[in-house]
C-alpha positions, 0 to 999 in steps of 0.5 A: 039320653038316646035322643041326644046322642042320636041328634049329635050322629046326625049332625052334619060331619063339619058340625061334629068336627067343630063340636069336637074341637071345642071340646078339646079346648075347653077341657084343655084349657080348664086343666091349664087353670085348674090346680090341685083339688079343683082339676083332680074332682074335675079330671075323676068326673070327666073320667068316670062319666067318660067310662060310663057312657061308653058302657051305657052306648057299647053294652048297656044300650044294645040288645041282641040280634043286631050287626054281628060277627067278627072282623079281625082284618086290620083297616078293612073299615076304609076299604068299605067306606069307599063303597059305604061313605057313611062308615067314615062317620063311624070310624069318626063316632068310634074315635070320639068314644074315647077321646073323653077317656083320654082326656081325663084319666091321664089327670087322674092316674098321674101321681100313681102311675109313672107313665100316665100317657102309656098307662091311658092308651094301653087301659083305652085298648084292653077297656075296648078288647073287653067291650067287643069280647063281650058284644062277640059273646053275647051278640050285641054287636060285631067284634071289629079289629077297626073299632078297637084301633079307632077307640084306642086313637081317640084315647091317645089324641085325648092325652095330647091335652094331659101332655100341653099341661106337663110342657107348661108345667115343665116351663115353669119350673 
């Protein structure tokens, strides 16, 4: 598993963009087909393979003793990437993180939850506040105000393919 992560970072960035968009539609585009049962055990797989990857590439995959401390300035990751470009890719790798989470778990809270879309970005930043809460504490990472706001726009790019299914849904009413 960690070799196919580490060839998918490697990738060249135009690469990932189009891997990452092809995601995108093809996931859309299966929740536009999809109804009833087949799009809900979809939709809770995507979610929980989406939760567990992020746990097994956040806490789970990390040892201690690597980059570590506390950034809590908001935005200070683009300022460095002017100096270090390659942080660019991180931002990058951060948001696609949790584009799965948003992707998914909108289809699956929606008959429970009154605003589905809200629901996701705001359980997108506390899952993302308790991961870098926990790499702070137990030094597996540095906590950083950037990655949380990058986790939390990958999620709430995620749920545009959630909300294409309602307007379709909507129309045909």
């Amino acid at each position: 598993m960690s070799s196919l992560i580490h060839d998918f970072y490697v990738q060249p960035m135009n690469q990932v963009y189009m891997e990452t968009i092809a995601v995108y539609l093809i996931w859309t585009a299966a929740m536009w087909l999809l109804r009833g049962k087949a799009r809900s055990v979809l939709a809770i797989i995507g979610a929980a393979l989406s939760i567990w990857i992020i746990f097994l590439l956040t806490i789970f995959g990390r040892s201690g003793g690597g980059d570590q401390g506390i950034s809590l300035i908001p935005f200070i990751t683009f300022v460095n990437a002017k100096v270090q470009p390659e942080l660019y890719r991180t931002m990058y790798m951060n948001m696609l993180l949790f584009l799965p989470f948003g992707l998914s778990l909108p289809f699956v809270i929606q008959k429970k939850m009154r605003h589905p879309i809200l629901a996701t970005i705001l359980s997108a930043f506390g899952l993302s506040a308790c991961i870098e809460f926990v790499q702070c504490v137990f030094h597996t990472g540095k906590c950083e105000t950037d990655d949380v706001i990058m986790n939390v726009l990958g999620a709430a790019i995620g749920t545009t393919a959630f909300l294409i299914c309602r307007l379709r849904a909507s129309r045909k009413a």
